[in-house]
Every structure is written in structure tokens, then in C-alpha cells.
N, C-alpha and C positions, 0 to 999 in steps of 0.2 A: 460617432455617437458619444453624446456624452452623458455618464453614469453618476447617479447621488450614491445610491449606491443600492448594486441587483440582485437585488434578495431572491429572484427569481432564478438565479444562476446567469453568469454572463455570458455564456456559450447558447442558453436557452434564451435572452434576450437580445442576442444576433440576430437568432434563427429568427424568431419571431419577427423582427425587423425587415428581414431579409424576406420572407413569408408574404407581409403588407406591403413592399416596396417590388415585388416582381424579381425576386432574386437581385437584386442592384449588391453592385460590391459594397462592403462595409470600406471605410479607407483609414477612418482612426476609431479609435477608443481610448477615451480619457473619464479617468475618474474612479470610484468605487465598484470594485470586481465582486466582492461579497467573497474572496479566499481566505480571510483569514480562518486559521484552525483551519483550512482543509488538508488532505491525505497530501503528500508527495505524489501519488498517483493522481490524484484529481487535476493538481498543477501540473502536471506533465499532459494528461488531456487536454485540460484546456492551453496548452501552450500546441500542442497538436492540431488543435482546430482555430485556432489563430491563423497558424502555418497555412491549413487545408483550405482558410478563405482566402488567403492572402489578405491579409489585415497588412495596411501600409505602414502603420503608426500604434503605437501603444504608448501611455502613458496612464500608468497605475498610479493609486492614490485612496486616499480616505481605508477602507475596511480592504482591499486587497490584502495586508498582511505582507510582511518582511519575507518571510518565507518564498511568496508566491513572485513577489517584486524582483527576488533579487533572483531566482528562477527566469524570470521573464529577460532581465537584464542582462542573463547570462547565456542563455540560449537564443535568446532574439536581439544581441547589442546592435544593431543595425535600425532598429527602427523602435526600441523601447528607449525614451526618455525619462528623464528625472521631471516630476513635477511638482509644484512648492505657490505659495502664494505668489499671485504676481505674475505667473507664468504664463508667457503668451504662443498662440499659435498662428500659424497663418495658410489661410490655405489658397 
């Protein structure tokens, strides 16, 4: 999925994803999470339901916020990247 940025919640534009598509796994998310300013506990749920879909990939950016980034980085180093202009993915 890729996010400009989900002003709807990005946990809630999963689901909804996921809702239209028949349950299909989600496998990345790239882009604007819409966390900045959020709680420590809200970044801890949503790094929870990352987890609970098995989301393959992450790569925050734009409006996610530092806070929520370097959360994701640290709890999910396995499958959260750095992303920057230029960045490519391949799938």
C-alpha cells in the first residue's frame, strides 16, 4: 500500500483495504502513517497490528513522525526501512 498520507488512521486504512480486497494480506506499507504527535501507546498499537497482520515490509515517511519511525525501526528492524527520495522497491 502506498500512503500520501492517512489521515484516516493507518491501521484503519488497512482494515478497510483488507475489507474491499477479501482479506488479502497487506505485504508493504510505504509512506505517510499520519503518527506524528501521536501517544507512545497509539505507536505501540499500531506497531501491534502491523505485527497481528504480518505486514512484510514497512517503510515510513512524510507525516509518520520521528517518534513513531524510529519505534517502528526498533521494534520491527527486520522488515522497517529507511526511505528518502530516490528510493526504490522491488517487488
Amino acid at each position: 500500500m502506498l500512503l500520501g498520507c492517512a489521515h484516516a488512521g493507518v491501521i484503519n486504512t488497512l482494515n478497510y483495504i483488507r475489507q474491499l480486497t477479501n482479506n488479502r494480506p497487506i505485504h508493504t506499507v510505504i509512506g505517510g502513517m499520519h503518527l506524528v504527535g501521536a501517544s507512545p501507546h497509539r505507536i505501540e498499537r499500531t506497531i501491534d497490528e502491523f505485527q497481528r497482520m504480518e505486514v512484510q515490509q514497512l517503510a515510513p515517511g512524510h507525516c509518520t513522525g520521528m517518534p513513531a519511525t524510529l519505534a517502528m525501526r526498533t521494534s520491527l528492524p527486520t522488515i522497517c526501512a529507511a526511505i528518502h527520495v530516490g528510493k526504490m522497491f522491488e517487488f
